[in-house]
N, C-alpha and C positions, 0 to 999 in steps of 0.2 A: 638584261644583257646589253652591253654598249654595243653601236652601232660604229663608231667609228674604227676607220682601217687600222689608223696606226696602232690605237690599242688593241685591238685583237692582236696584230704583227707581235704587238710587246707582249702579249698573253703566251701566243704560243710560242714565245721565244722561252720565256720560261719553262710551259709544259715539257719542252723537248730538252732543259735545261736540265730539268728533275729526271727527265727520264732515263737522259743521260748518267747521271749519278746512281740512280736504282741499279742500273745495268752494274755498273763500274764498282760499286758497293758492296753486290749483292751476291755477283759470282765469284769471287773467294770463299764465300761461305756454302754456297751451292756444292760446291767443289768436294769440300771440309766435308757437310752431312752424306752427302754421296758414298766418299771414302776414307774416310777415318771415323774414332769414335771418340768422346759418348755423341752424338748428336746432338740431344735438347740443348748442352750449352750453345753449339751454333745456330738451333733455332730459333734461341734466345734471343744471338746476335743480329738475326735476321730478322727480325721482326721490329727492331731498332733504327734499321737501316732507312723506310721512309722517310722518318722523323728528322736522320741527319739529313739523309739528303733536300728535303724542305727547309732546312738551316742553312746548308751551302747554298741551293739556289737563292733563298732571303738575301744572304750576304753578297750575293756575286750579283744579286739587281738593286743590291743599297736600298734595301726594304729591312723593316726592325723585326725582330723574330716576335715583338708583341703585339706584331699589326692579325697575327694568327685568334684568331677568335677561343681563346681561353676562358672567358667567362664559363658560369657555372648554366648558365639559360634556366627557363621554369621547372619547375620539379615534374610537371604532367608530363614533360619529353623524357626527362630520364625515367619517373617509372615505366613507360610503353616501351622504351627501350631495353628496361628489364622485361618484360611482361610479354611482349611480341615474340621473339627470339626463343623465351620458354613455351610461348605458345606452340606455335608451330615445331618446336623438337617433341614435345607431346600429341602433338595429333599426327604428327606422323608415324609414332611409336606406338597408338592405341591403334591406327590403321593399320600397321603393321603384324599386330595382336590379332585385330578381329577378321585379320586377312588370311590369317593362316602362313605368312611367311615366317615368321619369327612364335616362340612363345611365351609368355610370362615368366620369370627366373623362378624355380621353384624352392625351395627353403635351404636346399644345402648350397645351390650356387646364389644363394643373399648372402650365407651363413660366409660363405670364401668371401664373397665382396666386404662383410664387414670386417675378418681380418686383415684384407688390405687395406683397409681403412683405417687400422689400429683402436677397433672399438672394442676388443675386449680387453678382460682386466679389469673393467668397471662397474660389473655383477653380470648375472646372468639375462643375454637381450634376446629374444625371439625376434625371426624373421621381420616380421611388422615395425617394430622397433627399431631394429637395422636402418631396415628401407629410411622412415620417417628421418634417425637422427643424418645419413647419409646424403642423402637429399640436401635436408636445414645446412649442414656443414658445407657439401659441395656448394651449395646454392647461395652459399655467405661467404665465408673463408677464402674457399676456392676461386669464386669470382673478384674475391679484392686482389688474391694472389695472380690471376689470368689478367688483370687490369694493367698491372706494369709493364706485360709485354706487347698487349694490343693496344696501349697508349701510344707505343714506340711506333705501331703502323697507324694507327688514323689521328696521330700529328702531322702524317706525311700525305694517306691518301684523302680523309675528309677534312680534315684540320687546313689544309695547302692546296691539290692536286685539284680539288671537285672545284674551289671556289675560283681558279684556273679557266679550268672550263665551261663554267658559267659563263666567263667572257665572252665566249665564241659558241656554245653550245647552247642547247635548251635543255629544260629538265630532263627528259629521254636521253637525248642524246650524252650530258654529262652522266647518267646512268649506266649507262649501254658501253659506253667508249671509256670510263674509267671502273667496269666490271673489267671489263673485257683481259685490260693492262692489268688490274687485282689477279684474277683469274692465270692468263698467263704466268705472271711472275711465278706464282709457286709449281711450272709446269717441270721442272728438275724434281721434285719434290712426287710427285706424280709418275712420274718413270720409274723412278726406284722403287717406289711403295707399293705401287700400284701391281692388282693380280688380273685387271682385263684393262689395259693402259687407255684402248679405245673409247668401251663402256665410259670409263670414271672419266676420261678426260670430259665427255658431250655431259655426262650427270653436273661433273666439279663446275664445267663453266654456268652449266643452269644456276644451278646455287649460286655459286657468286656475282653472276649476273643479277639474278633475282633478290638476292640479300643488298646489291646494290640501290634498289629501287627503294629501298625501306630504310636505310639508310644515309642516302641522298634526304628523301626526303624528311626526318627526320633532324637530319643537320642543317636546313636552309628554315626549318620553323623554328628550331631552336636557337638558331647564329651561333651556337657551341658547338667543340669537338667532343663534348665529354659525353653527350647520348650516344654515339659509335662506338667510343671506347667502351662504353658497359655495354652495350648490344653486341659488339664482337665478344667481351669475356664470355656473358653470358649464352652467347649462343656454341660458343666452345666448350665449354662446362656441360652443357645440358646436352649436347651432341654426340660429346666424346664421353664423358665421365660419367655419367647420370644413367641416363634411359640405357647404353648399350651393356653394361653388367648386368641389368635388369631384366636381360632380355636373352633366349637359347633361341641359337640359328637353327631353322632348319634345312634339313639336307636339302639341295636344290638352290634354296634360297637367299644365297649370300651377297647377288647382287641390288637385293631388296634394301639391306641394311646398313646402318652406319652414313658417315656426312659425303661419300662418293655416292650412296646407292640411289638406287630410282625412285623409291618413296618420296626421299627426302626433295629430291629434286620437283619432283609431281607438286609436292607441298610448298616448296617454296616458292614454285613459279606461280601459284596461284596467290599469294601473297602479294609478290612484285608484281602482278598484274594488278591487283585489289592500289595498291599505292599511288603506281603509276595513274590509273583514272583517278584517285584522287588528288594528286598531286594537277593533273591538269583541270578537274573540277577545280583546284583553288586559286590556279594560276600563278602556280611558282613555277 
């Protein structure tokens, strides 16, 4: 972290440069998913929007769009980056099971999930088989196809924004203070969707606060954007798509489940905690 004034000055001229933009970017599209339809193509859009706006700000302090840490970094970061993200959507999801909030999908609600999947047709699959080829597909496919549009956010937030803050921040605090801004931003997002806006809003910021720390750190051992962008698909895939058809709510239960519920949150802050010491055990 530089010590000197003027460069932090220039640091957070930018930070507020980008933030500026996100704002300006981002609620047209706010607006769009809110009140018209189909949605996903605007959330498409919006997830893109970082990425520009980490481009305008580039341009507008005569900084090269290739000064952004694009290399590919070691392969040990990107697998953990796959491997974390599925972790913790599974231990939250067997806690979940062995808690009694949620229960295992039983054969006819796999048997629906795999034709939404469009796996039959291809002979006859029992439940097992289902799961198994649904999983490998989501966990492949799916993850390359969720990669194009959380590439669009962590060229903006880990790709540009953290390394920003670095300037003027410490590890924590670029953590904590560029969760915070992740988290906000999708608070439109949150209002609409949301069935206990309260609840999900203190669970959502756990999370992405928490996913902040693991991510952060992450991308400063790597010097790449590209461990974030597969730790964001991947932990969207296995959050949204994966474990939650696998799984029957039950009655009571609903604030247990899914990427706003309290589990996940439990689980993820215990994660960003686990980081966070080691992130200061290493001295980044």
């Amino acid at each position: 972290m530089s010590n000197s004034i003027p460069n932090k000055k220039d640091a957070w001229k930018s930070i507020f440069l980008f933030l500026a933009l996100i704002i300006a970017l981002t609620s047209p599209l706010h607006y769009a998913i809110v009140n018209l339809y189909p949605s996903r193509i605007y959330v498409g859009a919006i997830m893109w929007c970082p990425a520009i706006a980490a481009f305008i700000t580039l341009k507008l302090r005569r900084r090269k769009i290739s000064s952004l840490n694009w290399q590919w970094g070691k392969w040990k970061y990107i697998r953990m980056s796959y491997v974390i993200p599925a972790l913790y959507g599974i231990i939250t999801y067997v806690l979940i099971w062995a808690l009694g909030f949620g229960n295992i999908a039983n054969s006819e609600t796999i048997t629906d999930w795999g034709k939404e999947l469009g796996l039959f047709g291809i002979g006859t699959l029992n439940p097992t088989a289902i799961t198994i080829i649904g999983v490998i597909l989501l966990g492949t496919v799916e993850v390359i196809r969720a990669s194009a549009t959380t590439l669009g956010e962590e060229i903006g937030w880990r790709g540009f924004f953290i390394y920003e803050l670095r300037k003027v921040l410490s590890f924590a605090g670029v953590s904590v203070f560029s969760g915070i801004i992740w988290a906000a931003w999708h608070w439109p997002l949150l209002v609409y969707y949301s069935n206990n806006v309260l609840l999900e809003f203190i669970t959502f910021f756990i999370v992405i606060i928490s996913m902040s720390f693991i991510m952060t750190y992450y991308t400063f051992k790597s010097n790449s954007l590209w461990p974030a962008v597969i730790f964001h698909a991947v932990s969207n895939v296995y959050v949204q798509k994966i474990l939650p058809p696998l799984t029957e709510q039950v009655e009571g239960s609903e604030h247990w489940l899914g990427e706003n519920g309290i589990m996940f949150a439990i689980v993820t802050f215990a994660f960003g905690i686990y980081y966070w010491r080691k992130a200061v055990k290493e001295n980044i």
